[in-house]
Steps between C-alpha positions, in 0.01 A plus 500: 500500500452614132199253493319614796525845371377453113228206574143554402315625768161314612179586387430665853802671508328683153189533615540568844675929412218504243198419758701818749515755184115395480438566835713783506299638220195505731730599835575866551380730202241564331309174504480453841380133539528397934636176498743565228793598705451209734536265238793675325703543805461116580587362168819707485596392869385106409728555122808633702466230758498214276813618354690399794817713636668776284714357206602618170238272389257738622572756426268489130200425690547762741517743227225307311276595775641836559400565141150374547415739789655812306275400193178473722591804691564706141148370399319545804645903479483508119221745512650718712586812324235426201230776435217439272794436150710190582853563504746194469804727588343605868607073559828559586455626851201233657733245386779720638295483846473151492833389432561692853214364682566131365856538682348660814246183488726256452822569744224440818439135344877458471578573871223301614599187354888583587350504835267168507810307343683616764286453809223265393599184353379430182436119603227553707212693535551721809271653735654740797649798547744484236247386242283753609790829467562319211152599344531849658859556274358593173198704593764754734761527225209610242347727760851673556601492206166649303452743792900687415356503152161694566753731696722611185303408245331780263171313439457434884343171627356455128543117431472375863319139477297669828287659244371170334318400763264817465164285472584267807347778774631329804919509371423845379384599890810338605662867301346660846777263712861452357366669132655349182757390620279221724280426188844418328630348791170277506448390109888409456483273817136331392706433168804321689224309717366381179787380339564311877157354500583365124827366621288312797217403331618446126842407510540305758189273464412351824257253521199499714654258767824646555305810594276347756794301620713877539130661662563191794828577552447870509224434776733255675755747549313794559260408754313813540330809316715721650842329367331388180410914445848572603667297293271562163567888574846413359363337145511777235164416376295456794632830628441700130135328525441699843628821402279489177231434668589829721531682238182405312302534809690850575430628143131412497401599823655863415340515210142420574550710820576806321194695644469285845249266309692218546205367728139585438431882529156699412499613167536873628803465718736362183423772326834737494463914409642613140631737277399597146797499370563527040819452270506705201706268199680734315820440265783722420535469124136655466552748830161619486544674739195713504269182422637364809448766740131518386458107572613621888209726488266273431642239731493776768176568450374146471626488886807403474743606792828388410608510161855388318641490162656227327878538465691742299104624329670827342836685416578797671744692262607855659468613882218720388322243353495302860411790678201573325393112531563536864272777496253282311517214753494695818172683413312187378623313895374839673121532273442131600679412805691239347821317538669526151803354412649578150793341307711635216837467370703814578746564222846675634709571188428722190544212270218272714705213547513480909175479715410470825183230547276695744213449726347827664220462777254824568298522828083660487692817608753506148788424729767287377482189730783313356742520158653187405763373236522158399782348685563194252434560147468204336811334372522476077195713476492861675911537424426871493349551806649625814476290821357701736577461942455152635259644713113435524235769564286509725181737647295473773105595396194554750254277323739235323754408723878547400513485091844401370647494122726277286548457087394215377879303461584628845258212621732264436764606733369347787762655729396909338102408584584374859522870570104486484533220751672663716348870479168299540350598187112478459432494110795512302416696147687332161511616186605287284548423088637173335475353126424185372432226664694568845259714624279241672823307625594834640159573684502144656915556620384814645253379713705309739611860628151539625512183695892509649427934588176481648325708275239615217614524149378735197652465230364675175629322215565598153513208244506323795216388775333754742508308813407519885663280730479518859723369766367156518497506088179497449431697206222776479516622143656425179512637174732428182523830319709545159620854520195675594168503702465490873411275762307540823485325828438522852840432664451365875585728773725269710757613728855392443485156608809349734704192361790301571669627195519835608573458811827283424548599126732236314588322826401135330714578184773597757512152708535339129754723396669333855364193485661484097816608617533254794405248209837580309667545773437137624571338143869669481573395866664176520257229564617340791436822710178526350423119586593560872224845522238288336574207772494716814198704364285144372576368840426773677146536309412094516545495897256768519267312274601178822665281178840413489737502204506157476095491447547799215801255336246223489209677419707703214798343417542138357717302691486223326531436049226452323198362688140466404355912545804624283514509128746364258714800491492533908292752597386453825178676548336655838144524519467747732556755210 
């Protein structure tokens, strides 16, 4: 026992963790690479896999790996609180985050294999129901257990592996149907179909003619399109193959449909109406507060109708002092007609130590459409600042459609912005200020808001990008300013456009959260009971597909040792997968 637990590991066993804390470098953060998460997701499942059932003997490796993914996780975050002067002691809490996500990553890996062991013999490759909830295990446990994080945790849905896949348009349209949770649901399963398709086509080795010979036997049994459909329906990777291709041709036909072009249209019938609509940059350690009020002038005048601020632009000290910038404000909204949002950080105390992070919107009459408080300061950074109501605002306008507000950070709270989704928000208005190099990371996270609500973003950026995203994310304007300037665009006046996401909200991360408890349930439940439900349900699923159970025995289990179209450590192998 001593020996197994002291040997020397394997060169793959080394290199295997090293090739996740790569990937993982590349997954969620801020070098978002696509594929990376695929890859890392598949080596960890293949590395635990290979080290059979639990033993003492694993336990090194498990926390080999475990180490692997915190280290790529603290890399891939290490930037995360720098500004402009590195500072090695802001370390401690990305690596902090990813010893906790690196747990949270790996305990969905753990159950699924507990669960193939124990339903899916390891001596064959298996297609069928049970190979095919099998694939399903992992994908629902991270799903349920990512989506309670989001819910208590202070920096929101920051981290989720959804947001990798930001330049593949068609997953990012799948937002608009199940939201992140369905883009997780879909890039942990593709990586457990990947490690199955290296287990069947690497592995196991078969040989040319013992696949032709399984492809007759197949057709012998089947005898039909409709039974051979039936009965491929059941084989994990013929099934993931159909619901990709859903969701690819989904996501692009959304997205090139955004203005009802997706077949040819004149010229003059795509075009959509629009609002001029600027973002003055400001920054609160300069608060000038006068430079930036005459900036709004000149934006007014240029013709622009809606006009924001970028978070936090000036300090408001005393009452007095906000009154007479109110005053200020309202008169420049009513001598050009505008829509004028301002921020500023209200001060509360004497000593100016507590704030309150504040977005005011003026009407063309100097009315106060809406005054808003950030609802989720940002964690490690705005310590001083007082969360404000977990409540968006909203306005209804004559010539804009209904204008809503949020604070930058509050983007990533998916659950706080689905108020816009349900209030049927228009143009959602963001102010918004970052540092370093999470700004961009930031702008691209925020965008899948547009795409799950239904709606226009503009979000005015300081030290961060200017952006215009509309509810199909396509993007209308973008601008990286560093603390000052402004940025102009038309923003797109669509109407709050209808998806599946607001209709049923988190109902896909909900049938995980089931599904992943079911999972558990069925791995503490003695097996024989278990057996018997899989038995009467496969039976009751193959004589609808007109086989019997002894054609899926033959067809999937060997009944005989070793023949020729098995390999030397036994794997039987069905094609039809």
């Amino acid at each position: 026992m001593l020996g197994k637990v002291v040997s020397i590991p394997s060169i793959p066993a080394v290199l295997i963790p090293l090739l996740v804390l790569v990937c993982t470098v590349f997954g969620p953060g801020l070098l978002n690479v696509a594929p990376a998460p695929y890859l890392a997701i598949a080596l960890s499942l293949g590395y635990l896999d290979r080290l059979g059932p639990w033993s003492w003997a694993a336990l090194f490796p498990n926390l080999y790996l475990f180490a692997c993914i915190t280290v790529g996780t603290g890399i891939a975050y290490a930037g995360m609180l720098q500004s402009d002067a590195w500072d090695s002691s802001l370390l401690t809490a990305p690596f902090l985050i990813g010893l906790g996500i690196a747990l949270v990553e790996m305990i969905p890996l753990w159950i699924h294999l507990a669960w193939q062991r124990r339903f899916v013999p390891q001596d064959r490759f298996q297609n069928g129901p049970r190979a095919l909830l099998a694939t399903l295990v992992a994908p629902s446990v991270w799903v349920a257990l990512f989506t309670a994080v989001y819910a208590v945790s202070p920096i929101g849905s920051y981290g989720s592996v959804a947001y990798t896949q930001f330049q593949l348009e068609p997953i990012v349209q799948w937002a608009s149907v199940a939201g992140i949770a369905g883009i997780e649901f879909f890039v942990v399963w593709s990586s457990v179909i990947i490690y199955r398709c290296w287990i069947r086509y690497v592995r196991f080795e078969t040989g040319k003619e013992t696949e032709a010979e399984s492809w007759v036997q197949l057709d012998v049994k089947t005898r039909g399109r409709t039974r051979l459909f039936r009965r491929i329906a059941f084989a994990p990777t013929p099934t993931f193959l159909i619901v990709t291709l859903f969701i690819s041709l989904y996501g692009s036909m959304r997205f090139w449909n955004a203005t009802g072009t997706f077949f040819i249209k004149p010229l003059f019938d795509t075009i959509e109406p629009t609002v001029k609509a600027s973002c003055v940059i400001g920054n609160s350690d300069t608060s000038d507060m006068m430079g930036y009020l005459n900036e709004t002038v000149e934006l007014a005048k240029g013709g622009s109708q809606i006009i924001i601020w970028s978070e936090s632009a000036v300090n408001m000290y005393t009452p007095q002092m906000l009154s007479d910038f109110w005053v200020t404000a309202k008169n420049i909204s009513t001598t050009y007609g505008i829509y004028l949002g301002v921020t500023y950080s209200e001060y509360v105390d004497t000593a100016l130590i507590e704030s309150k992070n504040m977005f005011t919107l003026f009407d063309p009459n100097g009315q106060v459409a809406f005054e808003y408080q950030k609802a989720h300061p940002v964690v490690m950074v705005e310590t001083t600042v007082i969360a404000g109501p977990n409540k968006l605002p909203v306005v209804d306008t004559d010539k804009f459609g209904r204008l809503g507000g949020a604070i930058c950070f509050d983007m990533d709270f998916q659950n706080f912005i689905a108020q816009a989704g349900d209030q049927k928000v228009d143009i959602l208005l963001q102010p918004s200020w970052t540092w370093g190099s999470i700004g961009r990371l930031e702008a691209s996270i925020q965008s899948y808001r547009a795409v799950e609500q239904g709606l226009t973003i503009f979000r005015c950026g300081s030290w961060a990008p200017s952006t215009v995203w509309d509810p199909y994310h396509q993007i209308f304007g973008y601008k990286y300013n560093l603390g000052s300037g402004t940025f102009t665009a038309d923003v797109p006046l669509r109407k709050h456009v209808a998806t599946v996401y607001t209709a049923v909200g988190n109902l896909w991360a909900y049938i995980c959260c089931a599904f992943a408890i079911l999972s558990l349930i069925l791995v503490v439940v003695p097996k024989r009971f278990v057996d018997h439900w899989f038995e009467a349900v496969e039976s009751r699923l193959w004589r609808r597909t007109g086989s019997t159970r002894k054609d899926v025995k033959s067809s999937v289990l060997p009944e005989e040792p070793a023949q020729e179209g098995e390999t030397h450590e036994g794997h039987h192998v069905d094609i039809s997968d």
